[in-house]
N, C-alpha and C positions, 0 to 999 in steps of 0.2 A: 504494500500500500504506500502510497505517496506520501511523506511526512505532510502535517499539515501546517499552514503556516501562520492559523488561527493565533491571535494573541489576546490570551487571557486579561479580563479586566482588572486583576488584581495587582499587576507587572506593569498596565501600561505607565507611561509618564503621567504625573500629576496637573501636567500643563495641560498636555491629550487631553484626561478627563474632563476638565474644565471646558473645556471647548465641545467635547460631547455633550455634557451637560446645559452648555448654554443652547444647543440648539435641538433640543429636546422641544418638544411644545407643551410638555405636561411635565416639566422638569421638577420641580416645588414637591408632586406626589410620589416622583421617584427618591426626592431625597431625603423623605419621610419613610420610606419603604427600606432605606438603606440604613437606617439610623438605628445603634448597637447590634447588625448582622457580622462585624468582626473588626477589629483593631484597625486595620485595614480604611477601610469605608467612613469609620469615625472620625480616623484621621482627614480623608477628603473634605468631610461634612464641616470639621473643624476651620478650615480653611477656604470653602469654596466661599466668594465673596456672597452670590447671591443668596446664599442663604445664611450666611452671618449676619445681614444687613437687615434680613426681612422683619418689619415691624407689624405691617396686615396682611393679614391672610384670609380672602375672600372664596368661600369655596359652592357658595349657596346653590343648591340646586345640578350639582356633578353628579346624585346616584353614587356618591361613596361608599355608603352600606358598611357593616360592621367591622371588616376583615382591614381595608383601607382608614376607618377611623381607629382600628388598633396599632396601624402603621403613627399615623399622624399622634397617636397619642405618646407612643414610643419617643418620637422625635421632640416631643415637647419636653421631656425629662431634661435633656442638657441647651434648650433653647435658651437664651436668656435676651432675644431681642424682641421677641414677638408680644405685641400689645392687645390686637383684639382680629378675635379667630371668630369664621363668620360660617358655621358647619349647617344650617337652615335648610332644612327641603330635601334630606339627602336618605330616608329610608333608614335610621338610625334607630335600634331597638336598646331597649334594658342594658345588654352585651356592648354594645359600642359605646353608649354613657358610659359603662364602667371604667371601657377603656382612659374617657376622656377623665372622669372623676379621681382614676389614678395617679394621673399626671397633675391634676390641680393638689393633691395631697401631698407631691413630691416638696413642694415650696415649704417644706419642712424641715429639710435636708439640704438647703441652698439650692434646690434647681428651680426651674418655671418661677422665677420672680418678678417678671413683668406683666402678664399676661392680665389685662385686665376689665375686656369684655369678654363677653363669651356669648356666640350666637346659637343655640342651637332648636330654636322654633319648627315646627312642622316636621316633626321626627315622631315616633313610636316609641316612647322613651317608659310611658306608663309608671305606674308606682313604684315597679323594679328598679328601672332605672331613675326613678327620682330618689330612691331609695340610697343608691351610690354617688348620686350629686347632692343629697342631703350631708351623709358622711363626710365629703369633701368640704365641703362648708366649715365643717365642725373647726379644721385644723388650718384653711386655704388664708389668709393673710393679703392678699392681693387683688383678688376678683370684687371689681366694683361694679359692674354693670352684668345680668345675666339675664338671656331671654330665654325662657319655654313656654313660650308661647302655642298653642293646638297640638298636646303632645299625651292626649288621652289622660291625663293624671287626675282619678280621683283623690277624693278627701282623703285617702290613706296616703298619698303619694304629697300630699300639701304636707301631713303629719312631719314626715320624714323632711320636707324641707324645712317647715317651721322646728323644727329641732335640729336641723342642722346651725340654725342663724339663731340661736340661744343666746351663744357667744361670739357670733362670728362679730368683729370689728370694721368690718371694711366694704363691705358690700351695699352700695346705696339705693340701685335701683335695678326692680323684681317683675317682670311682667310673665304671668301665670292665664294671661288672656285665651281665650277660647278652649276652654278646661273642663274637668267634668266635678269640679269642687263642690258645687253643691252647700248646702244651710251647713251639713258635717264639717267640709273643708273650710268654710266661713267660720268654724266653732275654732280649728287651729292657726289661724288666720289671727281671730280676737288675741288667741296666747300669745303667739310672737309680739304682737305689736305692744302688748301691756311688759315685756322685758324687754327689746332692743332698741337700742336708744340711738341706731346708725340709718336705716332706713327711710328714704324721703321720698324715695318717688316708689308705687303699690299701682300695678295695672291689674283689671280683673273684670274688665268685659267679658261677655256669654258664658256665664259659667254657673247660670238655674241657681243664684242668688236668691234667698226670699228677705221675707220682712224678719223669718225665721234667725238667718243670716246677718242679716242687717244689723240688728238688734246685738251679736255677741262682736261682730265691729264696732258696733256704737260704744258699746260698753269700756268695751279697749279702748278707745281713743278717746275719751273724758282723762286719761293720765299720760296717753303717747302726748308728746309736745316734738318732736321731730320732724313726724310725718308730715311734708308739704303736701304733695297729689295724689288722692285718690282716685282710680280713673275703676267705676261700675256700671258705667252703660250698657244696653243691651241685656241684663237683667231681669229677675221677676220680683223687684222693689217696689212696692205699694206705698200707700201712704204713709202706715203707720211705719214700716221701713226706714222711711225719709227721715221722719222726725226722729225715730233714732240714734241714725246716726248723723244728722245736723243737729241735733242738741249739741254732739260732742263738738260742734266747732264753737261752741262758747269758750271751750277750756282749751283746744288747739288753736292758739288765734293764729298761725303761719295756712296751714290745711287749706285748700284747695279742692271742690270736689264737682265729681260729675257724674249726674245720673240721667244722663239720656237715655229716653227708649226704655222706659221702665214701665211700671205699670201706675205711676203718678199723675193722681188730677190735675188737668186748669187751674185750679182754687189752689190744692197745694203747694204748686209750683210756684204760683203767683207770689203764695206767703211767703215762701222760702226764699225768692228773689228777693222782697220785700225786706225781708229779715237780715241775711247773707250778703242780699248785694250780687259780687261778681265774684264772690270765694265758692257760689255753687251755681251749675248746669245743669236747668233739668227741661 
C-alpha cells in the first residue's frame, strides 16, 4: 500500500491550525467541541486569538441540542472572557441545562468568572432542569441577568429556582415569562422575594396567575423594598388580585408594575391609575 501522506491534526503547525480555524464557518462550535479532548487542543484553545477574545456568544436558534450544549459547557470551564451566552430556541432538555449549570458552579474554583447573562429561553428545560440551574445559583457569584423564559417549568421547577437565589448575591434580573407557574409557583415566588434583597427586575407574563397568586406576591412585597419591575400581564388577575398586590406598592415606593391583559375592570383600573399614577399598567 502506498504510504499515506495524511497529516495528523495533532502535529500540524500551530500557525496551520489557526488559519484552518479561521476559515471554518462554524468555527466558535468547533472550538467548544475541542475544549479538555487532550493537552494538545487546550493548548490551541489557549492561544487561538478568536477565541480568547470572545466576549458574546450568540447562538439562538442553531438546533444545538444537548450533546453540543455539553460541548459549549465544557469550554466554558476555562473561558474567562465571555460575558453573555445567548443559547435561546435551541431544543435544550433537563441534560443540557445541566451541562450548562455545571459550568456556572465552576466560578467556584476561579473559572467562568465573567459570564454574566445567560440566555436560554424557548428550550425544554422543565423542572429537571430548573432543578440544576437552581443548584447553580446556590454557589454562581457572577450571573446577573438570566432568561427562561417558555421552558415548561412548573411550580416545582420555580421551587428549585426560588431556593437557589436564597442567597445568591448577584443576580438582578429573572424572566420566568410564559411558564407553567401557576397560584403554587406564585406561592414560591412570594418566599424569594420576602428574603432576597438583590432582585429588581421579576418578568412573569402567561403563567395562569390568579388572584390566588397575586395575593402570596402581594404579601411578599409589603417588606421586599428592592424590587423595581414587576412585569404580570397576560394573567388570570382579577380584581381582588390587583389590590393585593398594589397595596404593596405603599410600602415599595421604587416598584413598578404591570398588569395588562388581566382579568381587571374599567373601574378598577381607573382606581388604581388614580391611586398609583404611572408606577402601575393595567
Amino acid at each position: 500500500m502506498p504510504k499515506s501522506n495524511a497529516c495528523p491534526f495533532l502535529i500540524l503547525p500551530i500557525e496551520l491550525v489557526y488559519r484552518i480555524l479561521d476559515h471554518l464557518e462554524d468555527n466558535l462550535t468547533l472550538c467548544c467541541s475541542m475544549q479538555n479532548v487532550c493537552r494538545r487542543f487546550n493548548q490551541i484553545l489557549n492561544t487561538y486569538y478568536r477565541y480568547q477574545t470572545l466576549t458574546k456568544l450568540y447562538l439562538r436558534g442553531k438546533q444545538i441540542g444537548d450533546q453540543r450544549t455539553r460541548h459549549i459547557g465544557n469550554a466554558l470551564w476555562n473561558n474567562m472572557t465571555l460575558t453573555i451566552l445567548d443559547l435561546s430556541c435551541n431544543q435544550i432538555d433537563n441534560e443540557g441545562a445541566q451541562h450548562i449549570a455545571d459550568a456556572l458552579r465552576t466560578n467556584v474554583v476561579e473559572f467562568i468568572t465573567t459570564l454574566i447573562t445567560l440566555y436560554l429561553a424557548e428550550n425544554q428545560i422543565h423542572h429537571e432542569g430548573a432543578q440544576h440551574i437552581g443548584d447553580a445559583l446556590r454557589v454562581n457569584t457572577t450571573l446577573i441577568t438570566l432568561n427562561l423564559n417558555k421552558n415548561k417549568i412548573n411550580h416545582q421547577g420555580v421551587e428549585y429556582i426560588a431556593d437557589g437565589l436564597q442567597n445568591n448575591t448577584t443576580l438582578t434580573t429573572l424572566y420566568l415569562s410564559d411558564n407553567q407557574i401557576g397560584d403554587r409557583g406564585a406561592q414560591h415566588i412570594g418566599g424569594i422575594l420576602r428574603v432576597n434583597t438583590v432582585l429588581t427586575t421579576l418578568e412573569l407574563k402567561w403563567n395562569r396567575i390568579s388572584h390566588i397568586g397575586a395575593e402570596h406576591i402581594g404579601d411578599a412585597l409589603r417588606t421586599n423594598t428592592t424590587l423595581a419591575t414587576l412585569d404580570l400581564r397576560w394573567n388570570q388577575i382579577s380584581n381582588e388580585g390587583a389590590k393585593y398586590i398594589s397595596d404593596a406598592l405603599w410600602a415599595n415606593k421604587i416598584l413598578r408594575l404591570d398588569l395588562t391583559e388581566n382579568l381587571i375592570s374599567c373601574e378598577e383600573a381607573h382606581q388604581l391609575k388614580k391611586i398609583l399614577g404611572d408606577r402601575v399598567t393595567c
